[in-house]
C-alpha positions in Angstrom: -23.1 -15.6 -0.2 -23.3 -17.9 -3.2 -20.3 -20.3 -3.8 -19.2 -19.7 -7.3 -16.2 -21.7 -9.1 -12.6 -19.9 -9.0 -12.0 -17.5 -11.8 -8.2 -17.0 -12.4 -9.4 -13.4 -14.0 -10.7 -12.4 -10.7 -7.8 -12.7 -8.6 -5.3 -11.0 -11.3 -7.7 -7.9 -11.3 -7.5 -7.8 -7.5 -3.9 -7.7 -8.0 -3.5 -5.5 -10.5 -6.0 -2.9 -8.4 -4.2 -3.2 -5.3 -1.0 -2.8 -7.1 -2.2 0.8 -8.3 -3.3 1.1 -5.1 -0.3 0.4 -3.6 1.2 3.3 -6.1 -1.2 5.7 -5.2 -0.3 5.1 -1.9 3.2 6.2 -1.7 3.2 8.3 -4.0 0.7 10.4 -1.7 3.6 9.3 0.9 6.3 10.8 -1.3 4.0 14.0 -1.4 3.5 14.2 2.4 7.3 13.8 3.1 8.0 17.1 0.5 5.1 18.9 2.3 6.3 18.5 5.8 9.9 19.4 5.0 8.3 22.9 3.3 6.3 23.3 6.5 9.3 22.6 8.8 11.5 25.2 7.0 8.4 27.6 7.0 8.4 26.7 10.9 11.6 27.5 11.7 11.5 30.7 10.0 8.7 32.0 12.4 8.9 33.8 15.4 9.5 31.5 18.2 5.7 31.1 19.8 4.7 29.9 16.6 7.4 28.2 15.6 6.1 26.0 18.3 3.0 25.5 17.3 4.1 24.6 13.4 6.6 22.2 14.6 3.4 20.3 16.5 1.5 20.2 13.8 5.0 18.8 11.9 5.3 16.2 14.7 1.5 15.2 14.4 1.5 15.2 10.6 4.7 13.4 10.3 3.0 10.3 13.2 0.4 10.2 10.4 2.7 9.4 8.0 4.4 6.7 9.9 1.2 4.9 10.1 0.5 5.5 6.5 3.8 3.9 5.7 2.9 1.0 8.0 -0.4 0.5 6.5 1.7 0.7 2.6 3.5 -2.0 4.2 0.6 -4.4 5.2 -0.6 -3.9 2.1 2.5 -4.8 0.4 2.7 -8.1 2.4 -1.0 -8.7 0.8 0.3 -8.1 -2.8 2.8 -10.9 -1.8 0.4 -13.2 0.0 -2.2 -13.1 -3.5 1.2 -13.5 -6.2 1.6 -16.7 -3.8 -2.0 -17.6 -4.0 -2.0 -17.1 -7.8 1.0 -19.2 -8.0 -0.3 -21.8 -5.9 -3.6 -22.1 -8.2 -2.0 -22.3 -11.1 0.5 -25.1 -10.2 -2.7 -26.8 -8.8 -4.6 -26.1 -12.3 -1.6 -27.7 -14.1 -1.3 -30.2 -11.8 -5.4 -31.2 -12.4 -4.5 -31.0 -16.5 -1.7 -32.9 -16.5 -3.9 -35.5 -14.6 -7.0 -35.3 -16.8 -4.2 -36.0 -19.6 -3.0 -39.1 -18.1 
């Protein structure tokens, strides 16, 4: 991979993508969590042998969620990491001009 100079523009489009991302993310979340509670209610109005079976497929859907909701979270922390990155460059590009200007 070829070493190019920094581009300021590059890292705000990352963060303006994973921010949509992010979005996208739990909204799905927001759309799984209304899903499962229609699927639990429609569970618990079956007869009890496959009442079972619907609440397991609840259970297993809703683990999937958790780790969804974890992985929301990691990404999150990423958004955070880049704003501090992006704030760090820009004190450091200031920093150079002020320096070129003395």
């Amino acid at each position: 991979m070829v070493h190019r100079a920094q581009d300021s523009r590059l890292l705000a489009q990352v963060l303006k993508v994973d921010k949509e991302y992010s979005s996208a993310l739990n909204g799905l979340l927001l759309s799984s969590q209304a899903s499962l509670a229609a699927l639990n209610a429609y569970a618990s109005s079956c007869p009890p042998n496959h009442a079972q079976a619907m609440l397991s497929v609840v259970s297993a859907l809703s683990g999937a969620d958790e780790a969804l909701r974890a992985y929301l979270l990691a990404v999150d922390a990423w958004r955070t990491d880049l704003k501090r990155v992006r704030r760090s460059e820009e004190e450091i590009g200031t920093i150079l001009r002020d320096r070129e200007i003395l």
